[in-house]
mmCIF file as Biopython writes it, N, C-alpha, C and O atoms, coordinates in Angstrom:
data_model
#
loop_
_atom_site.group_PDB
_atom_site.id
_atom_site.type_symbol
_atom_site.label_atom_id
_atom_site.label_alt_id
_atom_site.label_comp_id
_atom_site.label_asym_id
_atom_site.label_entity_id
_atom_site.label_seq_id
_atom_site.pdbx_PDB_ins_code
_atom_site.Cartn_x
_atom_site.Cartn_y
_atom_site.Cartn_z
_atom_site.occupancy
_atom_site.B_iso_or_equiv
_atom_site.auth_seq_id
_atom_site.auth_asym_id
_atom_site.pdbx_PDB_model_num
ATOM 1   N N  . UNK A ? 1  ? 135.776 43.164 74.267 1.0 0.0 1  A 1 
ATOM 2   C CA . UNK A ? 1  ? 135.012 43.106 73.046 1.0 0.0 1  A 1 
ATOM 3   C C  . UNK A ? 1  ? 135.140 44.462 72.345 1.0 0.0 1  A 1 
ATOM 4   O O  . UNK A ? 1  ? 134.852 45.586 72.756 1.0 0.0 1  A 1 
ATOM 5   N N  . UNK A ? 2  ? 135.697 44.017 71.065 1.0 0.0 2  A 1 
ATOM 6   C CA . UNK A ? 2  ? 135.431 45.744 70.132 1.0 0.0 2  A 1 
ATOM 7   C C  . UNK A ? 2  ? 134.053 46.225 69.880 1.0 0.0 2  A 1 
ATOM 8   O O  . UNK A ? 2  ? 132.990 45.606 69.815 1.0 0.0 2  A 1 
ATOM 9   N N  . UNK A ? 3  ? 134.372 47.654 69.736 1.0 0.0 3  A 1 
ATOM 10  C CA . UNK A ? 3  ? 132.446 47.926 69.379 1.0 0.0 3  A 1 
ATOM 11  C C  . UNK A ? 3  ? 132.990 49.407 68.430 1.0 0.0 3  A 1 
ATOM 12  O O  . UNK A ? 3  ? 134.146 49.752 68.185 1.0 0.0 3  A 1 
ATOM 13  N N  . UNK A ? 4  ? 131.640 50.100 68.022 1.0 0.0 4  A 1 
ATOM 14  C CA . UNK A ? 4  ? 132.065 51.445 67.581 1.0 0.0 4  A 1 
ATOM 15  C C  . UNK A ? 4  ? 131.131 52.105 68.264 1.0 0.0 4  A 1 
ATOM 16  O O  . UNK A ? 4  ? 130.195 51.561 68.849 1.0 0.0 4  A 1 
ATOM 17  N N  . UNK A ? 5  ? 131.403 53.603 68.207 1.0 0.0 5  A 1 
ATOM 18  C CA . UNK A ? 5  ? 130.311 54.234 68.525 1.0 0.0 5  A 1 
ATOM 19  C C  . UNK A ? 5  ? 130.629 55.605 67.074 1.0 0.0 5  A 1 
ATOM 20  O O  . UNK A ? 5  ? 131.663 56.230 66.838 1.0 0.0 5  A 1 
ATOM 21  N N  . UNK A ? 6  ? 128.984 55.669 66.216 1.0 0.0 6  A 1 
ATOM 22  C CA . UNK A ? 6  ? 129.378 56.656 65.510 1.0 0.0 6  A 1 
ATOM 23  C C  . UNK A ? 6  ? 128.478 58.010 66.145 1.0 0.0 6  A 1 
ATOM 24  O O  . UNK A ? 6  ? 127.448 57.842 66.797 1.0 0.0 6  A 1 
ATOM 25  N N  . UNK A ? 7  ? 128.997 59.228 65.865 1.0 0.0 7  A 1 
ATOM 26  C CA . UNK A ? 7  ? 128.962 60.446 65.930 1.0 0.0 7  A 1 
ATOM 27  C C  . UNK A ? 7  ? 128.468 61.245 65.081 1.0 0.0 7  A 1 
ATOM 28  O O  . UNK A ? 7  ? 129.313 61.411 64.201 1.0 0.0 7  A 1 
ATOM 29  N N  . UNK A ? 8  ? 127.176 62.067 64.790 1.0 0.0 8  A 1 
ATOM 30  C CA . UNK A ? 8  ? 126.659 62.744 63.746 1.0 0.0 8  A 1 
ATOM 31  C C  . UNK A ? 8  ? 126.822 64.338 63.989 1.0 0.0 8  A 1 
ATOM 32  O O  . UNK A ? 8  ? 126.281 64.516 65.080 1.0 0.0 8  A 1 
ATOM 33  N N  . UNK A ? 9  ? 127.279 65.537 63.534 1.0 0.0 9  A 1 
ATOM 34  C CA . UNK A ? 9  ? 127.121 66.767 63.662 1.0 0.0 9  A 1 
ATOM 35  C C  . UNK A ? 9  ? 127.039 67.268 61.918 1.0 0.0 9  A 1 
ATOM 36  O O  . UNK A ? 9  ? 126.926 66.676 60.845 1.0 0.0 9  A 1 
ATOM 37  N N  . UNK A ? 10 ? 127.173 68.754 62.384 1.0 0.0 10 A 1 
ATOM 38  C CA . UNK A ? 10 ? 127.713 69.659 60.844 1.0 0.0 10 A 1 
ATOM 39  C C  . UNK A ? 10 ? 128.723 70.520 61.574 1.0 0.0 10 A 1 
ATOM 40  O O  . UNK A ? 10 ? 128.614 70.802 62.767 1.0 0.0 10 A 1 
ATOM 41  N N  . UNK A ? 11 ? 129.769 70.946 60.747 1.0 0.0 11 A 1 
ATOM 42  C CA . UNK A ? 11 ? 131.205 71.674 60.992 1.0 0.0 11 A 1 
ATOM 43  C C  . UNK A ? 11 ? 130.976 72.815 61.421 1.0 0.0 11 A 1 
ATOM 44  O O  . UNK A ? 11 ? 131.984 73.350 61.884 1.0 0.0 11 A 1 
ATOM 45  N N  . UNK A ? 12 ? 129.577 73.735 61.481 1.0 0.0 12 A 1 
ATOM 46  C CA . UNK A ? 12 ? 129.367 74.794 62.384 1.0 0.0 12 A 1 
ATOM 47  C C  . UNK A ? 12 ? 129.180 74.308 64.088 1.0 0.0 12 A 1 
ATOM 48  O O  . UNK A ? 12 ? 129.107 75.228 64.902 1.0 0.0 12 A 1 
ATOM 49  N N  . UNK A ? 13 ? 129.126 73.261 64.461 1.0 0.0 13 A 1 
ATOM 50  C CA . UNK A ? 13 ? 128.946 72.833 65.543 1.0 0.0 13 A 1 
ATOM 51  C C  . UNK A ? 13 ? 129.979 72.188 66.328 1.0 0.0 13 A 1 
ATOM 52  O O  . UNK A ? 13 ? 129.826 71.884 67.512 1.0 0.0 13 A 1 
ATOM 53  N N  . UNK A ? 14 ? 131.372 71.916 65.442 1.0 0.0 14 A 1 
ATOM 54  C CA . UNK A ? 14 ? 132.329 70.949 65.967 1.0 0.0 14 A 1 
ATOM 55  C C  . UNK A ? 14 ? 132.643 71.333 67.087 1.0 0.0 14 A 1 
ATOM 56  O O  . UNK A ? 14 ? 133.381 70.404 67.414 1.0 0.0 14 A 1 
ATOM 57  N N  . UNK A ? 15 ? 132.630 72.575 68.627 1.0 0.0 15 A 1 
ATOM 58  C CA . UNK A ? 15 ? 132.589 72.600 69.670 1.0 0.0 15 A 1 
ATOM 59  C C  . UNK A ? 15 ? 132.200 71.942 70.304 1.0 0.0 15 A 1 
ATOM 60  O O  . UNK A ? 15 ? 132.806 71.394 71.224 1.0 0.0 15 A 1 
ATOM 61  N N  . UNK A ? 16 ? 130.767 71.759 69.924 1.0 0.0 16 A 1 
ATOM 62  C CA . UNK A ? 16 ? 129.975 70.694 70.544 1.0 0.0 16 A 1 
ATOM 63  C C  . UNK A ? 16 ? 130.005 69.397 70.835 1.0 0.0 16 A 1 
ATOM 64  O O  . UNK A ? 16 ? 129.843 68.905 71.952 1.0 0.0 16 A 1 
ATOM 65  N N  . UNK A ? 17 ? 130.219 68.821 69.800 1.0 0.0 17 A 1 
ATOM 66  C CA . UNK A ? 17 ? 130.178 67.662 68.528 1.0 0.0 17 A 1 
ATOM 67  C C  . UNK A ? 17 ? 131.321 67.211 69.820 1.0 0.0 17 A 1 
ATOM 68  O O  . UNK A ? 17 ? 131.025 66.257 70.539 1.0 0.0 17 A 1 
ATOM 69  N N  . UNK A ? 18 ? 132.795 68.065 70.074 1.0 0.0 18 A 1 
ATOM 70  C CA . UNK A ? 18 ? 134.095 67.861 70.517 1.0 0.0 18 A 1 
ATOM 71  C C  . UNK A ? 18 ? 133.662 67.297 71.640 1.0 0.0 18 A 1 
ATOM 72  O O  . UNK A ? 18 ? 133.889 66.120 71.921 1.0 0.0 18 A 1 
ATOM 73  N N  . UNK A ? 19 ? 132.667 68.505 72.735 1.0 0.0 19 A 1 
ATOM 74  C CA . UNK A ? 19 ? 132.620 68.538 74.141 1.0 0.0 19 A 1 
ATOM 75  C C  . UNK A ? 19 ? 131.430 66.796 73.992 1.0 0.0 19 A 1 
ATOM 76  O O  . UNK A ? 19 ? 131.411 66.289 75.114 1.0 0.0 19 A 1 
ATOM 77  N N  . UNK A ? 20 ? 130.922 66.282 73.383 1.0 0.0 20 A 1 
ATOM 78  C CA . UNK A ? 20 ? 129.910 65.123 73.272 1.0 0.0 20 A 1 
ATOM 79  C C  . UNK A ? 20 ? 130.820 64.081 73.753 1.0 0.0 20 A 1 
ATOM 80  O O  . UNK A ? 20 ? 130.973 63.499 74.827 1.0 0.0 20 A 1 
ATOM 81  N N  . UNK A ? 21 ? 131.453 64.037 72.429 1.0 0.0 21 A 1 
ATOM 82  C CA . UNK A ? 21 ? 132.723 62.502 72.462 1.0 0.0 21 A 1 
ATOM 83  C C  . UNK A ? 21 ? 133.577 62.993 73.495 1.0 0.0 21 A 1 
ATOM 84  O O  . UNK A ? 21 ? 133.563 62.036 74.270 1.0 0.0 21 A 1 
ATOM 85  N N  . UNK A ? 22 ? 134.093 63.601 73.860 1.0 0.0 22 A 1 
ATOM 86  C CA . UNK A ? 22 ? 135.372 63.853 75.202 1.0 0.0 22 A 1 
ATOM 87  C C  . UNK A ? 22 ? 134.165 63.264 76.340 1.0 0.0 22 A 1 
ATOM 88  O O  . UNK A ? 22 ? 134.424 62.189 76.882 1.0 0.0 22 A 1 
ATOM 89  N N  . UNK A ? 23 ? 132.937 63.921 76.676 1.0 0.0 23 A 1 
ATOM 90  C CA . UNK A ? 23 ? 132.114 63.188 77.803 1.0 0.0 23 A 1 
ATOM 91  C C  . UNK A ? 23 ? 131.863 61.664 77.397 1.0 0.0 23 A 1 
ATOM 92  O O  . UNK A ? 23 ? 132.256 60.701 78.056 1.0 0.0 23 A 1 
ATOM 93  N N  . UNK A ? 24 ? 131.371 61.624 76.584 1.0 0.0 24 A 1 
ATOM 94  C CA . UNK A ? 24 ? 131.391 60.169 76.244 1.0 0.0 24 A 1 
ATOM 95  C C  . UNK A ? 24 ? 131.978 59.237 76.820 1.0 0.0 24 A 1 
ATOM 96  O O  . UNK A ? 24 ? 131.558 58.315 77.518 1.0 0.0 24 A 1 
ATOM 97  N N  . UNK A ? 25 ? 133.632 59.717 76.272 1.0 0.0 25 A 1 
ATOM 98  C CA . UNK A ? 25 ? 134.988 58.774 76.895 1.0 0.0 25 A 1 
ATOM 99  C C  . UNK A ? 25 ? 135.180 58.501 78.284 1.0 0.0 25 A 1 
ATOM 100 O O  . UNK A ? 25 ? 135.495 57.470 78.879 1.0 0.0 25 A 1 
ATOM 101 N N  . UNK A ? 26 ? 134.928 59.619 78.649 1.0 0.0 26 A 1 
ATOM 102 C CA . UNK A ? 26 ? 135.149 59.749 79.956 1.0 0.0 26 A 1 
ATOM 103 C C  . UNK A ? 26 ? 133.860 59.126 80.896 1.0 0.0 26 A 1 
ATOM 104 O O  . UNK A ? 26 ? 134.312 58.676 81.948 1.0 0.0 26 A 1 
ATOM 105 N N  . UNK A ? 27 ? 132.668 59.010 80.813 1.0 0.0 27 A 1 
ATOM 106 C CA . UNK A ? 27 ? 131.831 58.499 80.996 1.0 0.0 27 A 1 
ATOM 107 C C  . UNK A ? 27 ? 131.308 56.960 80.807 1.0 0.0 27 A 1 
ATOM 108 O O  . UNK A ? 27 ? 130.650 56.362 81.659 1.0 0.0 27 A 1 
ATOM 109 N N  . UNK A ? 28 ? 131.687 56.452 79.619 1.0 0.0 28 A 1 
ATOM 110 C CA . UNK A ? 28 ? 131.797 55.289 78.937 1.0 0.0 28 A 1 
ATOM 111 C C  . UNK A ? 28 ? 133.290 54.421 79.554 1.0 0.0 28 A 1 
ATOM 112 O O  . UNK A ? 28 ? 133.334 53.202 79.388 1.0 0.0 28 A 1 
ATOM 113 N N  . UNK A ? 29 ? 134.236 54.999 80.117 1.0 0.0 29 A 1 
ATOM 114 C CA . UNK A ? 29 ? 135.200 53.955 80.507 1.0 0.0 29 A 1 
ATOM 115 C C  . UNK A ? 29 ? 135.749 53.404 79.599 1.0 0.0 29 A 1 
ATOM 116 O O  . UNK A ? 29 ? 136.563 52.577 80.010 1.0 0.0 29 A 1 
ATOM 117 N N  . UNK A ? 30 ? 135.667 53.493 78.238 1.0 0.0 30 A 1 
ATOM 118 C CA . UNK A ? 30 ? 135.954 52.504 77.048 1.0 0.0 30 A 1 
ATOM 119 C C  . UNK A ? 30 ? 137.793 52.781 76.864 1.0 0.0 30 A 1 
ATOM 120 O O  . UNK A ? 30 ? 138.238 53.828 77.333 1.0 0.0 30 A 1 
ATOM 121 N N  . UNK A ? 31 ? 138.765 51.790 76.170 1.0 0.0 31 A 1 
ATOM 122 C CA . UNK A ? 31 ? 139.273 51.916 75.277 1.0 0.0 31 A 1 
ATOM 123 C C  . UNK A ? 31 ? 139.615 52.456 74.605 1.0 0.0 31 A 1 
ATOM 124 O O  . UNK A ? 31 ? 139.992 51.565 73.844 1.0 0.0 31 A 1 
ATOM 125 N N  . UNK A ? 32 ? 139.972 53.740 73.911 1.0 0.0 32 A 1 
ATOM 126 C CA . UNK A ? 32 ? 139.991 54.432 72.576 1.0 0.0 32 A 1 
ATOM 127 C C  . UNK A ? 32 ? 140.863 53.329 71.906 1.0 0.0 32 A 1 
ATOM 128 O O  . UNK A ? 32 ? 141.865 52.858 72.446 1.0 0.0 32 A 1 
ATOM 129 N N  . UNK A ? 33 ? 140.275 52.863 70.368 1.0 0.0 33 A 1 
ATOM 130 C CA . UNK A ? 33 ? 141.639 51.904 70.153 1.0 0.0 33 A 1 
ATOM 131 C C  . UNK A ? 33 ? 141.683 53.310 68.665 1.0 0.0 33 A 1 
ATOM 132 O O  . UNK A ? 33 ? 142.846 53.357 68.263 1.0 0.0 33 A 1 
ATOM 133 N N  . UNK A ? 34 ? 141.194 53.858 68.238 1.0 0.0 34 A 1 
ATOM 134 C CA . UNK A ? 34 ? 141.320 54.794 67.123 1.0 0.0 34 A 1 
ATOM 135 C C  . UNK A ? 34 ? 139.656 55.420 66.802 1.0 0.0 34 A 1 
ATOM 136 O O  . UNK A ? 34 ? 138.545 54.890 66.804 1.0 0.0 34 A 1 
ATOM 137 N N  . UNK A ? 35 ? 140.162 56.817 66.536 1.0 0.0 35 A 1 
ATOM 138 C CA . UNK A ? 35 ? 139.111 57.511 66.183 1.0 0.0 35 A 1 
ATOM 139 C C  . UNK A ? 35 ? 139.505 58.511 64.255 1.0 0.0 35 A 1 
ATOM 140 O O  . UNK A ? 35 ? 140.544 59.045 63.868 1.0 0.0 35 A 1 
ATOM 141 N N  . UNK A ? 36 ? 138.614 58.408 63.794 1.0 0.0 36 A 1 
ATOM 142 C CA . UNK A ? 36 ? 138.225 58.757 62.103 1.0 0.0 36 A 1 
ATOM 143 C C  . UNK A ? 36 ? 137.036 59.667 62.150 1.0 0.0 36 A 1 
ATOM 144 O O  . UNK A ? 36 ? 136.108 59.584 62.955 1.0 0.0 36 A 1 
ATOM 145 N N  . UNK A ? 37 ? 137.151 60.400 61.351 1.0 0.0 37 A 1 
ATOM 146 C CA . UNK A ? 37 ? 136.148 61.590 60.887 1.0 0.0 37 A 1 
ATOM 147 C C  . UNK A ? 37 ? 136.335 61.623 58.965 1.0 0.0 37 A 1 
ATOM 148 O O  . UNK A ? 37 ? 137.090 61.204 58.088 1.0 0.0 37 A 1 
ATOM 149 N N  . UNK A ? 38 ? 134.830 62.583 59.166 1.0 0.0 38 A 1 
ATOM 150 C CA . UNK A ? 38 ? 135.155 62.731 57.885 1.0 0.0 38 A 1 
ATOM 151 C C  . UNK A ? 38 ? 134.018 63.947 57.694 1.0 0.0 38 A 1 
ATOM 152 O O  . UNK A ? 38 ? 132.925 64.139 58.226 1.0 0.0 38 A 1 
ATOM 153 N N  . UNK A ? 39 ? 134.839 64.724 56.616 1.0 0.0 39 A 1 
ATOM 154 C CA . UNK A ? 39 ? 133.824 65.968 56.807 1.0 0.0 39 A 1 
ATOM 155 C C  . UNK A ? 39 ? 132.970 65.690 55.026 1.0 0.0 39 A 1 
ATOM 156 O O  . UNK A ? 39 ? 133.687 65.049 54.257 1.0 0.0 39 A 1 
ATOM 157 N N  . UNK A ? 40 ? 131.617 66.120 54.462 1.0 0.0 40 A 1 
ATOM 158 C CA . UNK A ? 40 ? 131.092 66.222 53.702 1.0 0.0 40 A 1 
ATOM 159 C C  . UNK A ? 40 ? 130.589 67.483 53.640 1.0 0.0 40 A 1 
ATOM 160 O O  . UNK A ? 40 ? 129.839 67.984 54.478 1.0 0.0 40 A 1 
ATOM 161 N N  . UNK A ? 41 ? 131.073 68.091 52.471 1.0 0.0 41 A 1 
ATOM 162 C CA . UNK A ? 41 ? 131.161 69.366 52.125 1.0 0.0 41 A 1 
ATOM 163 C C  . UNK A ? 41 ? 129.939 69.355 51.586 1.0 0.0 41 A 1 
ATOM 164 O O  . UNK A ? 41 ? 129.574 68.460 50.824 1.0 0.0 41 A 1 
ATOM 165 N N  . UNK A ? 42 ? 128.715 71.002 52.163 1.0 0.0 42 A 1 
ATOM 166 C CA . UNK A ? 42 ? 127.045 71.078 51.426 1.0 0.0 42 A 1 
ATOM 167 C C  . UNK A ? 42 ? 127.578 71.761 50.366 1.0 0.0 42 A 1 
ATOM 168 O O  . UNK A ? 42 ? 127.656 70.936 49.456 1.0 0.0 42 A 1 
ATOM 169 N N  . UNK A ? 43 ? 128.096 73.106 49.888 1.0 0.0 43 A 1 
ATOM 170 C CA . UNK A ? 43 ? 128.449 73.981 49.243 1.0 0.0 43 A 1 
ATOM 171 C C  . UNK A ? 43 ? 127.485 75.164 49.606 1.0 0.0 43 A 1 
ATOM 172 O O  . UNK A ? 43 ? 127.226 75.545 50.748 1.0 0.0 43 A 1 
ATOM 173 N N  . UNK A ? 44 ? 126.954 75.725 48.319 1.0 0.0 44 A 1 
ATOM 174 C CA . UNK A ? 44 ? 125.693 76.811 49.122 1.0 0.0 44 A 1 
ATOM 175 C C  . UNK A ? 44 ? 125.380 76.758 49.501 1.0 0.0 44 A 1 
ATOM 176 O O  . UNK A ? 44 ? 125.922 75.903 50.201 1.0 0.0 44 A 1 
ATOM 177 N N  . UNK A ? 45 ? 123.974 77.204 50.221 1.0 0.0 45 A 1 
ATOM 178 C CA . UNK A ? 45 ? 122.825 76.890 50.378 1.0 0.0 45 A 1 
ATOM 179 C C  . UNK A ? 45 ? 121.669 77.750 49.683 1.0 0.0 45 A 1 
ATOM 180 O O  . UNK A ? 45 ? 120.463 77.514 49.750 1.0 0.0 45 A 1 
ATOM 181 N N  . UNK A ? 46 ? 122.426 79.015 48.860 1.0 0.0 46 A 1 
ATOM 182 C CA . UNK A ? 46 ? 121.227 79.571 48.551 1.0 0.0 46 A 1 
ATOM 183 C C  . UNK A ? 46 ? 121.767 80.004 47.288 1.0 0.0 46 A 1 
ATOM 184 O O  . UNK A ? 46 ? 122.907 79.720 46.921 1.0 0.0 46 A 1 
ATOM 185 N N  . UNK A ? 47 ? 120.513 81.059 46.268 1.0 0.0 47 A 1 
ATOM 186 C CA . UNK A ? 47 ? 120.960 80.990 44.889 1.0 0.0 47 A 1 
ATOM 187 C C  . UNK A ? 47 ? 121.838 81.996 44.784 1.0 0.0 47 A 1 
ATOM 188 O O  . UNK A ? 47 ? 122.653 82.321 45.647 1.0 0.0 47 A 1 
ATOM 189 N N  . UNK A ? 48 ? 121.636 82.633 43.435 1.0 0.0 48 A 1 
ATOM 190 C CA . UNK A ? 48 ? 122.819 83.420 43.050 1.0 0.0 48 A 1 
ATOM 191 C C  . UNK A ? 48 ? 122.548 84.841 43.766 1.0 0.0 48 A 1 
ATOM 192 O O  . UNK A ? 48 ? 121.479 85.284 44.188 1.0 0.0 48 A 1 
ATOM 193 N N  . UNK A ? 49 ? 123.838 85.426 43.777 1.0 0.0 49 A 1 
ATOM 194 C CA . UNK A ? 49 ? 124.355 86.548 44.622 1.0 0.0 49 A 1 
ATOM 195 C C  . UNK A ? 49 ? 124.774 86.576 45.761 1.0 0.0 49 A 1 
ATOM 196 O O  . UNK A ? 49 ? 125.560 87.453 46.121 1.0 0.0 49 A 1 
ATOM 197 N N  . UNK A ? 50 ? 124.304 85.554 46.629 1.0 0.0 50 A 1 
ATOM 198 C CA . UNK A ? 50 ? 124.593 85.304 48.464 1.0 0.0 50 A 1 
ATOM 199 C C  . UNK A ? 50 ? 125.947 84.599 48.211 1.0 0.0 50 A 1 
ATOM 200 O O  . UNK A ? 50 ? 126.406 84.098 47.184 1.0 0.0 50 A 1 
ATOM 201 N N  . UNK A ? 51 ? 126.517 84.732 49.648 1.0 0.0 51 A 1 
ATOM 202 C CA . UNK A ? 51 ? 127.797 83.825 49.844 1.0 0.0 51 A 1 
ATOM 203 C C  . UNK A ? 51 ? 127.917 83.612 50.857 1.0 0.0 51 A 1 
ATOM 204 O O  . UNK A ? 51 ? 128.845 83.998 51.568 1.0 0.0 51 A 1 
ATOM 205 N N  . UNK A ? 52 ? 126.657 82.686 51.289 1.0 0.0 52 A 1 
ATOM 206 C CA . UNK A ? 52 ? 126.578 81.871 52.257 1.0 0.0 52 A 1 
ATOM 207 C C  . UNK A ? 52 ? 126.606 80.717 52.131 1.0 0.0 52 A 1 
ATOM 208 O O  . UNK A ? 52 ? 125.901 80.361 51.187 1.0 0.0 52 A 1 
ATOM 209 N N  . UNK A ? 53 ? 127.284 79.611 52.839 1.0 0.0 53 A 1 
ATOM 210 C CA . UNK A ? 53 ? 127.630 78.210 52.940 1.0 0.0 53 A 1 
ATOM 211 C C  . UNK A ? 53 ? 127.083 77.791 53.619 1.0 0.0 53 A 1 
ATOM 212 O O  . UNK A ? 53 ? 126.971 78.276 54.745 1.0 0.0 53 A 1 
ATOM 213 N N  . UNK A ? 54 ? 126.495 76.700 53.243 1.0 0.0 54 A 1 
ATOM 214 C CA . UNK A ? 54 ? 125.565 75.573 53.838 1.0 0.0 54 A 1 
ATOM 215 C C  . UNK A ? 54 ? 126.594 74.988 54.865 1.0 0.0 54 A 1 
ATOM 216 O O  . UNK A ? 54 ? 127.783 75.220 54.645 1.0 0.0 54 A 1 
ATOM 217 N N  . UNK A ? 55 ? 126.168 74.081 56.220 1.0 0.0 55 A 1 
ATOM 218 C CA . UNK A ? 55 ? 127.562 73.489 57.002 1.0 0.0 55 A 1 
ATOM 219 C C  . UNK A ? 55 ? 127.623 72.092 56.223 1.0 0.0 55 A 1 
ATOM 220 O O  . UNK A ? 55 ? 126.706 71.893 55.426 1.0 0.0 55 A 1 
ATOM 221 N N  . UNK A ? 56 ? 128.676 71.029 56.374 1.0 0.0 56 A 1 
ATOM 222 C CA . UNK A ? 56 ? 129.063 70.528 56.318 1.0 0.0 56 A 1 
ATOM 223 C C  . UNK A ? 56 ? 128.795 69.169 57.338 1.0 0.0 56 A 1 
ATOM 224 O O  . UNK A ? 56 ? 129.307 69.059 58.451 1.0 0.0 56 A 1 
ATOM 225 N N  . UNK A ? 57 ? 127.998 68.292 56.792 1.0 0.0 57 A 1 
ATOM 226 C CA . UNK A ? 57 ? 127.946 66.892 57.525 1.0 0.0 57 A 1 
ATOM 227 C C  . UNK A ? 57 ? 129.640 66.882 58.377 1.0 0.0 57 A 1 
ATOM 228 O O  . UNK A ? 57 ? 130.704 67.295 57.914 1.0 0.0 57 A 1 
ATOM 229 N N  . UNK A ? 58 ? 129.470 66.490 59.230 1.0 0.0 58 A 1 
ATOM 230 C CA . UNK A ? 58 ? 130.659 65.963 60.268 1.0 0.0 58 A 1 
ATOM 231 C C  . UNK A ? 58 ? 130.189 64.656 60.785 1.0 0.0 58 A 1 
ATOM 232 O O  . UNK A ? 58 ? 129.304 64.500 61.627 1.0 0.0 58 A 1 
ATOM 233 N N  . UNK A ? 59 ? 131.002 63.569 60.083 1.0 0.0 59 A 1 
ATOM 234 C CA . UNK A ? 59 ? 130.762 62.078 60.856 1.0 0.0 59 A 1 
ATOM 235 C C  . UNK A ? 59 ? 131.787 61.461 61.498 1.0 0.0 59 A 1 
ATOM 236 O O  . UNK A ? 59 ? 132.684 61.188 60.700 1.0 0.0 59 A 1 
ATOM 237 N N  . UNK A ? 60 ? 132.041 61.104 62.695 1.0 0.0 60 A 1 
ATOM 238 C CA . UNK A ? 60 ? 133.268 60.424 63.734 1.0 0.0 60 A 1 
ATOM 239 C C  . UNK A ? 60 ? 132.504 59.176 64.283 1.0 0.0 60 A 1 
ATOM 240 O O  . UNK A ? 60 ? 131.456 58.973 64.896 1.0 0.0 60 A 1 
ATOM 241 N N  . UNK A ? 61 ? 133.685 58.329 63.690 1.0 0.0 61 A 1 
ATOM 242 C CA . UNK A ? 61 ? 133.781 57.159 64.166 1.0 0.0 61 A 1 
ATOM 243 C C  . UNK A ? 61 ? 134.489 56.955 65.438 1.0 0.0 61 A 1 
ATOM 244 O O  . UNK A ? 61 ? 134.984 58.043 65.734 1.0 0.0 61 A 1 
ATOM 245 N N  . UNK A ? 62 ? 134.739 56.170 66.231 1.0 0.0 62 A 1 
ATOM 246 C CA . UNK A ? 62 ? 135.480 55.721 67.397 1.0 0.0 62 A 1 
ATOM 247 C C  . UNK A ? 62 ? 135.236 54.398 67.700 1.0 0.0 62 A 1 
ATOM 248 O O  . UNK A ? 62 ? 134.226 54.080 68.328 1.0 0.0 62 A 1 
ATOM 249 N N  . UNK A ? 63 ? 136.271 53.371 67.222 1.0 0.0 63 A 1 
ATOM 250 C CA . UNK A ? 63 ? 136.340 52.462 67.687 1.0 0.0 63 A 1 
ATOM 251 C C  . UNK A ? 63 ? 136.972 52.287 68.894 1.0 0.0 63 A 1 
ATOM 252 O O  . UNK A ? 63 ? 138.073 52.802 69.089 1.0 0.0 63 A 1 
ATOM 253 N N  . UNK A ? 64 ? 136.321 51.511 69.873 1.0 0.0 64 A 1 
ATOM 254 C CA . UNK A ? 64 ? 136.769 51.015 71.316 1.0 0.0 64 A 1 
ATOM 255 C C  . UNK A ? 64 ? 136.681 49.864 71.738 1.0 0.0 64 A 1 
ATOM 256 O O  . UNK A ? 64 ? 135.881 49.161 71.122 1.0 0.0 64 A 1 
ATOM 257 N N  . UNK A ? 65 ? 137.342 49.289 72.773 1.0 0.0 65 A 1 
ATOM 258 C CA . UNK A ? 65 ? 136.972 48.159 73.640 1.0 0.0 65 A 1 
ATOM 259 C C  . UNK A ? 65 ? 136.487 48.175 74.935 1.0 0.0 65 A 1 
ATOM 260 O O  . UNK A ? 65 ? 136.750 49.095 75.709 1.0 0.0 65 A 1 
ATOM 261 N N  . UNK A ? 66 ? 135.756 47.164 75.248 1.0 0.0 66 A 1 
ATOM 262 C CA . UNK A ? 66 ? 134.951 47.041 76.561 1.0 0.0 66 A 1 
ATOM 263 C C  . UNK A ? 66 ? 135.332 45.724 77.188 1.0 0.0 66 A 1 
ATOM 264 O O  . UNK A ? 66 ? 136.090 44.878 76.714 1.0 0.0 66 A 1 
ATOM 265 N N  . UNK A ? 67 ? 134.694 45.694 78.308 1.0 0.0 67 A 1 
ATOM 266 C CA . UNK A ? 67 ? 135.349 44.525 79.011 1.0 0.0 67 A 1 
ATOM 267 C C  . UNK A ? 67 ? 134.100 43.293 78.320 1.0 0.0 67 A 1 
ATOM 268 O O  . UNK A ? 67 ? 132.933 43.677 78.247 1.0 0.0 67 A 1 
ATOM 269 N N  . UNK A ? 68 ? 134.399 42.083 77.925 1.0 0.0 68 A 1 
ATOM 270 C CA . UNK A ? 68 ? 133.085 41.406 77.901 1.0 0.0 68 A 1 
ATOM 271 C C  . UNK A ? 68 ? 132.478 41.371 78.953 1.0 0.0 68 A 1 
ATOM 272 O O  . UNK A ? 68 ? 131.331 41.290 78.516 1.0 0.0 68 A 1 
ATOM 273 N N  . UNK A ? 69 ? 132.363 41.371 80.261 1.0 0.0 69 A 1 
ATOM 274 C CA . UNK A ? 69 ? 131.652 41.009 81.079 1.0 0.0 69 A 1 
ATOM 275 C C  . UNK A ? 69 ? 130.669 42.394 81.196 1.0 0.0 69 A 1 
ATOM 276 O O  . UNK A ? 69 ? 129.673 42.321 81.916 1.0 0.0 69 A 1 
ATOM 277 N N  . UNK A ? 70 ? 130.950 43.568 80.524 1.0 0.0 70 A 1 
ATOM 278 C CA . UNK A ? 70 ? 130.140 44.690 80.900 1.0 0.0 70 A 1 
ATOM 279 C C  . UNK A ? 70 ? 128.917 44.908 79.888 1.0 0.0 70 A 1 
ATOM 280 O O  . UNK A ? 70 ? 128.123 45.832 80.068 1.0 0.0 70 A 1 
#
């Protein structure tokens, strides 16, 4: 049976975000049949003079298969 599993971070964290889904897989037994991301850019976060950047939504998809009987 296909299924997805989605993934929520921000792009200051993608270490993490990485080490999540790699346990996942490996834990879950699944399939990989394809995995998709997509990054959403914040821009600032603050007013004028700073040049600091807000992070960036990070969303990963992973579609997989499972056995039906599981």
């Amino acid at each position: 049976m296909q299924q997805i599993k989605i993934f929520k971070s921000v792009d200051s964290e993608l270490h993490d975000l990485e080490k999540t889904i790699n346990r996942w897989m490996k834990k879950s037994g699944a399939r990989v049949l394809s995995v998709t991301g997509n990054l959403a850019n914040q821009g600032t976060s603050s007013g004028p003079g700073m040049n600091t950047f807000a992070a960036g939504d990070v969303l990963i998809i992973v579609h997989y298969e499972v056995d039906a009987s599981s």
